[in-house]
C-alpha positions in Angstrom: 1.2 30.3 -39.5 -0.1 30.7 -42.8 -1.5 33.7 -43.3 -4.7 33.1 -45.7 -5.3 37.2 -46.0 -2.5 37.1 -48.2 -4.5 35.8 -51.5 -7.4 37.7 -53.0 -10.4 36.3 -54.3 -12.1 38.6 -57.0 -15.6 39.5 -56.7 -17.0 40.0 -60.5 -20.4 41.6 -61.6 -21.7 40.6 -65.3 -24.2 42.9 -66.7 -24.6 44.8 -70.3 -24.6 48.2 -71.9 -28.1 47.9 -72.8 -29.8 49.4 -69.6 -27.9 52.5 -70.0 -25.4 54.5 -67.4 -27.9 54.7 -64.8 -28.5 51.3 -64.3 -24.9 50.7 -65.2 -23.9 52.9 -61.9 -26.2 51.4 -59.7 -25.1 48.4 -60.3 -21.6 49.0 -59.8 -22.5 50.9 -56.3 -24.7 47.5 -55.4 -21.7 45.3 -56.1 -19.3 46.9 -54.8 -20.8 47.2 -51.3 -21.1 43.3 -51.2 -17.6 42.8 -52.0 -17.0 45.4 -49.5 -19.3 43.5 -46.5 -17.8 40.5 -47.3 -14.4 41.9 -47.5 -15.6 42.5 -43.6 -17.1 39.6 -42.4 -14.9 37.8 -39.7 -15.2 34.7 -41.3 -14.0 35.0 -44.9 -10.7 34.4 -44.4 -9.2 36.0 -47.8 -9.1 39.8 -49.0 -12.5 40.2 -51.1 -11.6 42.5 -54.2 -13.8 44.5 -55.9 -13.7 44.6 -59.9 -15.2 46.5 -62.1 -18.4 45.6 -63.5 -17.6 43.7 -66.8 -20.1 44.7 -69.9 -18.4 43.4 -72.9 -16.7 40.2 -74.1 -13.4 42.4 -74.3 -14.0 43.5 -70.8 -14.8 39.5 -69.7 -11.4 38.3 -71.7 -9.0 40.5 -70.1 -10.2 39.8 -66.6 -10.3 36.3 -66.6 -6.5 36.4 -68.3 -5.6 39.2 -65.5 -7.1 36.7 -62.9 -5.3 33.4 -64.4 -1.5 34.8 -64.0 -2.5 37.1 -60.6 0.1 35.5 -57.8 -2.5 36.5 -55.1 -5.8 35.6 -56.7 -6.9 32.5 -55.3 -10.2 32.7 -57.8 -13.5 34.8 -58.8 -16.9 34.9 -57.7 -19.3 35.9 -60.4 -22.8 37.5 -59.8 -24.9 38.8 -62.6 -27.2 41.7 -61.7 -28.7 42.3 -64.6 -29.1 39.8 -67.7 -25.6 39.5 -69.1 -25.9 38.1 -72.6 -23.5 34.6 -72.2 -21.9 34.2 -75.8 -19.9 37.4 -73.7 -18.4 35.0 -71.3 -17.0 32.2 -73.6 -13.8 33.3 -74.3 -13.1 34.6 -70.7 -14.0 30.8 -69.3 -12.2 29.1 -71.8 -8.9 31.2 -70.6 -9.8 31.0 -67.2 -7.6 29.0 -65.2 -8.6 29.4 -61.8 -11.7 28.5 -59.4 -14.7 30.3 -60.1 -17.8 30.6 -57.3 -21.4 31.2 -58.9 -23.3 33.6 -56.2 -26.6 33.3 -56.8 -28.1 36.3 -54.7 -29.5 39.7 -55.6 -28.9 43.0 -53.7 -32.2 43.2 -52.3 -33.3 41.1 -50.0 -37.2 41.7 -50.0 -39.4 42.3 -52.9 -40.5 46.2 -52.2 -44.7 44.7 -52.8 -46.0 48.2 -52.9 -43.0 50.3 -54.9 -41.6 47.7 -57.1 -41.5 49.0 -60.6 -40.3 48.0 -63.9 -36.8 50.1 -63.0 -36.7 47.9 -59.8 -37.3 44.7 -62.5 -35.1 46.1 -65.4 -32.0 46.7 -62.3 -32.7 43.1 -59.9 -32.5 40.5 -62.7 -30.3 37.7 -61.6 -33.2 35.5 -61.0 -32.9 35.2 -64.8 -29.3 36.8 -65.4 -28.0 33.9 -63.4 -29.4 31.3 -65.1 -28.4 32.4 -68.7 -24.5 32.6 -67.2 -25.5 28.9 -65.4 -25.6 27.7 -68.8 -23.0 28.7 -70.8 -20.2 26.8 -67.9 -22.8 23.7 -68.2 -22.4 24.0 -71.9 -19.1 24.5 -71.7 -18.8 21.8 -69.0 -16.8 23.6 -66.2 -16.8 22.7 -62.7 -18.2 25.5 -60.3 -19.6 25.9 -57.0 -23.4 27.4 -56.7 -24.2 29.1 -53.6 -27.6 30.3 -53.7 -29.4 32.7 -51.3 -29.0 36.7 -50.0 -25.5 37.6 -49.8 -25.8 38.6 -45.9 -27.3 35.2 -45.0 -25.1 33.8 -42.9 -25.4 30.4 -44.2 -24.3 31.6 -47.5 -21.5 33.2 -45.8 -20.2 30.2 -44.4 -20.3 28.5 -48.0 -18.6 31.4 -49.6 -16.1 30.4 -46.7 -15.4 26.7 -46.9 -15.0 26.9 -50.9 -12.6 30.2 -50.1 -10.3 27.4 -48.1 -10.5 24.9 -50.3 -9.5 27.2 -53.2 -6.5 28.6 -51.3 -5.6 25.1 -50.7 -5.9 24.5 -54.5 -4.0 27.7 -55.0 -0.6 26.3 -52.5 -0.2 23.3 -54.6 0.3 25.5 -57.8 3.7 25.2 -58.4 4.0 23.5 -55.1 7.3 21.3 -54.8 7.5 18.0 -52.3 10.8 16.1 -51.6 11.1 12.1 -50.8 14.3 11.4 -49.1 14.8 7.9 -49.8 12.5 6.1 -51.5 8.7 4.0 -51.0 9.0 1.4 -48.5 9.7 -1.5 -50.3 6.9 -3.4 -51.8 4.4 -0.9 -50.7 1.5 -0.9 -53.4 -0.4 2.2 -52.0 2.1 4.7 -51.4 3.3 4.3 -55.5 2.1 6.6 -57.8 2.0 8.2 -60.7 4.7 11.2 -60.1 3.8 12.8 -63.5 0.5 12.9 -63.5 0.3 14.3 -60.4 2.2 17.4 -61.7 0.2 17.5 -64.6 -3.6 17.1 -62.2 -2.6 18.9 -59.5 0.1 21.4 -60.3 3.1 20.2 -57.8 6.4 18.3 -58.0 7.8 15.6 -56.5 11.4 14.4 -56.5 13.7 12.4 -54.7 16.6 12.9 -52.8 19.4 10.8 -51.2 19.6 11.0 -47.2 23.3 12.1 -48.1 21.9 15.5 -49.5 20.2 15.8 -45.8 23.0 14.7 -43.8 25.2 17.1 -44.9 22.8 20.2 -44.1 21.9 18.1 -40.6 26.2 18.0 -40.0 26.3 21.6 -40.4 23.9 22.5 -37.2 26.0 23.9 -34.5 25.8 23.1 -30.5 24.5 26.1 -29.8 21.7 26.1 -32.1 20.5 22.6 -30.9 21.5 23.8 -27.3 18.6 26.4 -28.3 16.1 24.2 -29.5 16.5 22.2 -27.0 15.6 25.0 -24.3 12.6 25.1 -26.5 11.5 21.3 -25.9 11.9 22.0 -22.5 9.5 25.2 -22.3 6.8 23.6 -24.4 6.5 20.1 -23.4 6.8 17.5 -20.0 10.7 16.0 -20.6 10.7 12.7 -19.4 13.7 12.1 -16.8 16.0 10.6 -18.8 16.1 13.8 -21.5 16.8 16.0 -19.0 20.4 17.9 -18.6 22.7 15.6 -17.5 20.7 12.7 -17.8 21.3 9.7 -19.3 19.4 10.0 -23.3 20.3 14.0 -23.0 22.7 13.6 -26.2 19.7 11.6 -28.4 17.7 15.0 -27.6 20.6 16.9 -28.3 20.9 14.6 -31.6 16.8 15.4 -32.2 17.3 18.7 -32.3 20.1 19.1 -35.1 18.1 17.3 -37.3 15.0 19.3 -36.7 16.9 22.1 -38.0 18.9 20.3 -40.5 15.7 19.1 -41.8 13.7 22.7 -41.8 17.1 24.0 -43.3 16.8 21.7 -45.9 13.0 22.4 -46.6 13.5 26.0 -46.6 16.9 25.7 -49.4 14.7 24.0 -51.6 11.6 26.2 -51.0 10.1 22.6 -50.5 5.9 22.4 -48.6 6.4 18.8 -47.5 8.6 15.9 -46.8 8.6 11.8 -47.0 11.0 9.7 -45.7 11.0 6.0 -44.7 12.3 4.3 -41.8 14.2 1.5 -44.4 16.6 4.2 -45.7 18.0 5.8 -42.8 21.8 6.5 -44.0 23.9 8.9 -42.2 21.2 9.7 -39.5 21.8 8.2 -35.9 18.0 7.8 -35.5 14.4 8.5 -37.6 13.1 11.4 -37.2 10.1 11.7 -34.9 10.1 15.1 -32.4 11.2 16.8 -35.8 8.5 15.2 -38.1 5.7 16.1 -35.4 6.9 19.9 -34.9 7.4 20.7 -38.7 3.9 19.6 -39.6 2.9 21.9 -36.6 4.4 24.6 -39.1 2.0 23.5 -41.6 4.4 21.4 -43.8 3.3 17.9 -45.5 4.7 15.1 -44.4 3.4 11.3 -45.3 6.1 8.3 -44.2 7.3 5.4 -46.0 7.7 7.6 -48.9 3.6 8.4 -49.0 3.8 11.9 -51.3 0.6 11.9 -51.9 -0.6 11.7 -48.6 2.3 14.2 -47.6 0.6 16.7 -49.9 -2.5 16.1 -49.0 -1.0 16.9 -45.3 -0.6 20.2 -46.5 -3.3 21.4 -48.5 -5.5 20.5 -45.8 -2.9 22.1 -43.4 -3.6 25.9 -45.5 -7.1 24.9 -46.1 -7.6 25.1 -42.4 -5.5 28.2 -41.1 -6.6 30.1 -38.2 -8.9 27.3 -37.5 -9.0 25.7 -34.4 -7.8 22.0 -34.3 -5.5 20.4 -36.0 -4.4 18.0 -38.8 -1.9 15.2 -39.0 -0.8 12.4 -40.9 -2.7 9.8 -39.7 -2.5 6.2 -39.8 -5.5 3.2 -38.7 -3.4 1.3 -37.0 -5.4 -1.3 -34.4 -9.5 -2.0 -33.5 -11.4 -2.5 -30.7 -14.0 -4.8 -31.4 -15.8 -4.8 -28.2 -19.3 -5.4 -28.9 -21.7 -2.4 -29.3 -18.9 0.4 -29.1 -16.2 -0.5 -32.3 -13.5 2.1 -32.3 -10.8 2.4 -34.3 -6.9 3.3 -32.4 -5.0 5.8 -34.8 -0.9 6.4 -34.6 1.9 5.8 -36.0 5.7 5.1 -35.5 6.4 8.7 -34.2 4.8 11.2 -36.4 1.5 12.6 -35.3 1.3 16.2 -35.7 1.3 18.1 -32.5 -1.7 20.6 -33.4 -3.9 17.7 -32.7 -2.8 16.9 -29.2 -5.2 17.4 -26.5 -3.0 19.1 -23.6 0.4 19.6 -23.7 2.5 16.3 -24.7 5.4 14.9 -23.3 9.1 14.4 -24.9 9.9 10.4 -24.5 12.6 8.0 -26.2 12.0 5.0 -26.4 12.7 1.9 -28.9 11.5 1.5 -32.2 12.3 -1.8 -32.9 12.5 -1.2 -36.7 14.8 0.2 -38.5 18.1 -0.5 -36.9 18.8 3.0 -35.3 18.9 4.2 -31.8 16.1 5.0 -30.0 14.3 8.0 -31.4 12.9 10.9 -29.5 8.9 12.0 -30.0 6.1 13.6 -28.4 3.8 11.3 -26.5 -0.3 12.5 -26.5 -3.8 11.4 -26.9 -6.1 13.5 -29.3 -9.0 14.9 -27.4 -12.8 14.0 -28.7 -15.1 15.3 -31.2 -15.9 15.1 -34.9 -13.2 14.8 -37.2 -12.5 13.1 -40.7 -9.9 11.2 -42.2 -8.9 11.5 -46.0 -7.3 9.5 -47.8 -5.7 10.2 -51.9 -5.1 7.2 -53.9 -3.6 6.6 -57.5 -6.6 4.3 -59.3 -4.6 4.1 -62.0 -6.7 5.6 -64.7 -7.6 8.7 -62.3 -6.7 9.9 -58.4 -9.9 9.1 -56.1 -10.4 11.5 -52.6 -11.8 9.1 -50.0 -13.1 10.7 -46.8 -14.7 8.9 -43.9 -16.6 11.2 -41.4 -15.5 9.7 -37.8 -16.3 11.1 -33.8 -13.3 11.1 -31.6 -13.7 9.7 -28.7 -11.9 9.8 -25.3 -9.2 7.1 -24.4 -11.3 5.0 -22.0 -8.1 3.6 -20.1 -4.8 5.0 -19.9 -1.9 3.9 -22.3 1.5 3.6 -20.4 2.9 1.4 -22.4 2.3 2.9 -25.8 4.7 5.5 -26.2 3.2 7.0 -29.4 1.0 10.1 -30.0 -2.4 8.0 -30.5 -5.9 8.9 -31.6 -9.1 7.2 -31.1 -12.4 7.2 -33.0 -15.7 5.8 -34.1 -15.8 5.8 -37.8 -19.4 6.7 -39.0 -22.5 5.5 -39.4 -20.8 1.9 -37.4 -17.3 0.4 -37.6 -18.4 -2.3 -40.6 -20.3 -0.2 -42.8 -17.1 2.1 -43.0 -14.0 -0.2 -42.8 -15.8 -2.5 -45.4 -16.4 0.5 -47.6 -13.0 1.7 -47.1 -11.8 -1.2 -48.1 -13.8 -1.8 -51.5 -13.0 1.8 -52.5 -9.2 1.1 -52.0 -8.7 3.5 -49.9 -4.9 4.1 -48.3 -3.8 3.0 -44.5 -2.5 6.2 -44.3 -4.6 9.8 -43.7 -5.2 13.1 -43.1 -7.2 13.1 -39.9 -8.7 16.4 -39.3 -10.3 18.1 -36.4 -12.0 21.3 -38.5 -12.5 20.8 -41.8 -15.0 18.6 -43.2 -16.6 16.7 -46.3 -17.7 20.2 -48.0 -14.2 21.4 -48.2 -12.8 18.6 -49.6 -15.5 18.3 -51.6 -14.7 21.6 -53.3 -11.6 20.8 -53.2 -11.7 18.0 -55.3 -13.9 19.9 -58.1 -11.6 22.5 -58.6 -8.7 19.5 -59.1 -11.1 17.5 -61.4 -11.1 14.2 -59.5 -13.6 11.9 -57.7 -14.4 12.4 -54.4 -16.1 9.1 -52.3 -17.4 10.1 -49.1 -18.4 7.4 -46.3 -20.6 9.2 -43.4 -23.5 9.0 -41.2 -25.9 8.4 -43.8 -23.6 5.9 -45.7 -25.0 2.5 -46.5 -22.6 -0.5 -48.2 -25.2 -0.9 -51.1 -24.9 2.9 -52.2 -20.7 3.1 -51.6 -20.9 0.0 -53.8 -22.9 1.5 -56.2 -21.5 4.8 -55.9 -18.2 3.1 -57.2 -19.7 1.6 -59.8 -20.8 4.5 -61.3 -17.8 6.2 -60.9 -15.9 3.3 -62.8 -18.2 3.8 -65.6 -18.1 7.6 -65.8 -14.4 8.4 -65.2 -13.6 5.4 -67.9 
């Protein structure tokens, strides 16, 4: 698992030399015990670090350099105790490359009604000291988050946290690097893209390689390695007969098993943090792969089929964004409805690969046939996905600028069993009612395929998509047709 204590977020104090050392020290004593508590707190999921309190421009410049190339910083919250003149903080922000937070809080909680003094006023001054730093970023235009309220308040804590995963998310795809093997399904328009200016929005690669390059790794796995895994398979999930030793399908899970390790030998050579492939270009492999697509996104890689990269590293964002969480996400794809009257739901799967951290209970190992493709039956794990909320997002190339569609949806129950569908399947009501969200799905252009998720929700992607610069269009309980439609209107006019 991910381990999100790894990366650092900086926790930087503006004030001035003008209130002399005194005040100077206080404030440095008052901000370092915040960073300290919420260094602490169980549910800040990143090392907090305390800097120095910054007094000059010089002081500003270097940090937010130091803070741009830092490997672990995953971005700075600011605070101003005092009043901290802003001309001091344009040439730190213009350098700044990574996401900054804007804590609005003071030290204090109370006002002190019968002591306050003008020390207490000259010290406590980010009711004003704030503001002056709020407007140099919206002069300067820069995206931030504003959490406002007293820095032990738990709801402030909580939004500290949610923009915390959505900026270590941000932070993975720095530099990130995604591999297609093979190529788009053929004539697919919403799984194209533009490759380059992905790189250039979002900071990751993608490239292509020919099944050939993974064939070879997949021909070098040994029996006893896939004799291994496949003790594995047996441990953690319900073999159906016919995959059991000596019986009849016990080479195709045999055959599973070398390419799950081909494959995650392949990923780890190239230092790659997600995967497409595409049932159409299968060469060299005896079957697609399904139990090996559903267990390596259970080890937080990307994947999107039919050569989707952008939902594949989407997978994954949302995949770090979530660590330590509990639930899952998947690739995801709407696949049939259920229009019975008064209780729409939509049925969510895919050819094989659902991730496995979504499963509710432990999931069987089937094989059974495909029917596309032209290979031998593939192995896969077999599951329903329990109830609850959830979301699905969705990333699409608009041409002129990526879009982030998210539809808030509750998961319900399967209200009948499924024995013939032998797919990991999923089954929701997308919100507020079945029409309102498909139609506005649909006139935002939004993708057939997903990331559903069981813990995260509009918030984090919603930071997330400010610190990448994009639009984010979000369909939920409160959604009506007239303001998507509007909404995207708008948003045509602005982004053009």
């Amino acid at each position: 698992m991910i381990n999100l204590k790894d990366f650092e977020v900086w926790f930087v104090t503006g004030s001035q030399h003008l209130y002399g050392e005194e005040t100077l020290k206080k404030v440095a004593e008052h901000s370092e015990q915040i960073a300290k508590s919420l260094n602490g707190h169980s549910l800040i999921p990143v090392k907090v670090i305390f800097k120095p309190v910054v007094k000059t421009p010089e002081e500003i410049l270097q940090l937010c350099q130091e803070a741009s190339v830092s490997i672990k910083c995953i971005g700075i919250i600011t605070w101003m105790h005092t009043f901290s003149p802003a001309k001091m903080w344009i040439g730190g922000l213009k350098v700044l490359s990574k996401p900054l937070l804007h804590l609005h809080t003071q030290f204090n909680r109370d006002i002190p009604w019968s002591e306050i003094d003008m020390d207490f006023m000259n010290l406590n001054q980010s009711a004003h000291g704030d503001r002056e730093f709020g407007f140099i970023m919206s002069r300067m235009r820069l995206s931030r988050k504003v959490v406002v309220g007293h820095w032990q308040d738990e709801e402030v804590i909580k939004s500290l946290e949610v923009w915390l995963r959505a900026a270590c998310g941000w932070h993975d795809w720095q530099g990130g690097k995604f591999c297609r093997l093979g190529d788009n399904m053929r004539q697919v328009a919403v799984t194209e893209g533009d490759k380059v200016e992905a790189e250039i929005k979002f900071g990751y690669s993608v490239n292509g390689f020919g099944m050939g390059d993974l064939v070879k790794v997949i021909n070098e796995v040994g029996d006893e390695e896939a004799n291994e895994l496949m003790m594995v398979y047996e441990d953690a999930y319900v073999l159906s007969d016919s995959l059991k030793e000596n019986a009849a399908n016990r080479s195709s899970l045999k055959e599973a098993a070398r390419i799950e390790i081909g494959l995650l030998n392949f990923l780890h050579a190239g230092n790659f943090k997600g995967f497409t492939d595409t049932f159409e270009d299968l060469n060299g492999l005896s079957q697609l792969p399904g139990i090996a697509v559903q267990r390596l996104m259970a080890h937080e890689y990307g994947f999107g089929a039919e050569g989707d990269w952008k939902t594949c590293a989407l997978v994954r964002a949302m995949k770090v964004m979530a660590s330590g969480l509990k639930g899952g996400n998947s690739f995801m794809e709407d696949y049939t409805y259920h229009f019975a009257s008064g209780n729409n739901m939509v049925l969510g799967a895919h050819m094989l690969e659902i991730c496995e951290s979504i499963a509710d209970g432990k999931a069987r190992c089937e094989i059974h046939p495909l029917g596309i493709g032209g290979k031998a039956d593939p192995v896969r794990l077999v599951f329903n996905v329990g109830g609850g909320p959830a979301l699905n997002a969705s990333l699409v190339d608009m041409g002129n600028r990526f879009r982030l569609l998210v539809n808030e949806v509750e998961a319900v129950q399967p209200e009948h069993a499924l024995p013939k569908l032998p797919v990991a399947r999923a089954l929701w009501k997308p919100l507020p009612d079945m029409k309102t969200a498909c139609a506005a799905w649909i006139l935002a252009g939004g993708a057939h395929h997903t990331c559903y998720s069981q813990n995260l929700t509009t918030e984090h992607l919603h930071d997330f998509s400010e610190m990448a610069g994009i639009e984010l269009v979000r369909i939920g309980k409160s959604s009506t047709l007239n303001q998507i439609k509007n909404e995207l209107r708008w948003n045509e006019g602005y982004y053009k």
